[in-house]
C-alpha positions as CSV (number, residue, x, y, z in Angstrom):
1,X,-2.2,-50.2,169.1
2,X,-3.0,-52.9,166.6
3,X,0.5,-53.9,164.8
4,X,-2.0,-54.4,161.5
5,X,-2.8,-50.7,161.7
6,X,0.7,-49.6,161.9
7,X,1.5,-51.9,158.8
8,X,-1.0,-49.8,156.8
9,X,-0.3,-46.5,157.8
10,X,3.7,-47.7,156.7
11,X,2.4,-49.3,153.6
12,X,0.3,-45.6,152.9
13,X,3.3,-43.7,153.7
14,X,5.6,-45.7,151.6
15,X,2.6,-45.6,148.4
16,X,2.6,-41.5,149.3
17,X,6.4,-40.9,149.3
18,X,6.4,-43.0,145.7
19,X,3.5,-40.8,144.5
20,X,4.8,-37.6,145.5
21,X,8.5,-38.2,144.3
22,X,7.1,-38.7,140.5
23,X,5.7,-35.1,140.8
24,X,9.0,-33.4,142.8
25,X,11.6,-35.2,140.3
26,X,10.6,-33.0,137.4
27,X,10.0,-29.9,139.4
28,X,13.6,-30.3,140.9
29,X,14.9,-30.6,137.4
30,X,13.3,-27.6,136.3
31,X,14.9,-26.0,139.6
32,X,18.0,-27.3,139.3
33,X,18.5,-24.9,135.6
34,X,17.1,-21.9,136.7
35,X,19.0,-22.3,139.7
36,X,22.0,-23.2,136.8
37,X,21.0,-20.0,134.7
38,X,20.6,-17.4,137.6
39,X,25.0,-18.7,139.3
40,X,25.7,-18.4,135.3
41,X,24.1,-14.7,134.8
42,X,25.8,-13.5,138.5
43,X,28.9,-15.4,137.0
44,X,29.1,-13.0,133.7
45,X,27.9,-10.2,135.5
46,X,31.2,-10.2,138.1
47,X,33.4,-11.1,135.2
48,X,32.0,-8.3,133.6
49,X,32.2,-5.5,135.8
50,X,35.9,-6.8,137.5
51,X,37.0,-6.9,134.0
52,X,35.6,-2.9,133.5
53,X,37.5,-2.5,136.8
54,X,40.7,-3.5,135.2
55,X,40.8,-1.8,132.6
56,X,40.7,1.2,134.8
């Protein structure tokens, strides 16, 4: 194969992977907190119900 072709499809690959990070940063930040608020809410929950078991 041509080494010019294989330039170009490394040069596209390389101006993908920058395009498609701009668009997957934000939606792994927004991931990241629910992913925060759903350990926090499973978190109170089993403090919750080990402290009703206590107090039993």
């Amino acid at each position: 194969m041509n080494p010019v072709f294989w330039f170009l499809i490394i040069v596209a690959a390389f101006c993908l992977w920058l395009a498609i990070s701009f668009i997957f940063i934000p939606l792994g930040a927004i991931l990241l907190k629910m992913m925060k608020r759903i350990f926090n809410i499973i978190n109170y929950e089993e403090k919750e119900s080990e402290s009703k078991e206590k107090e039993e």
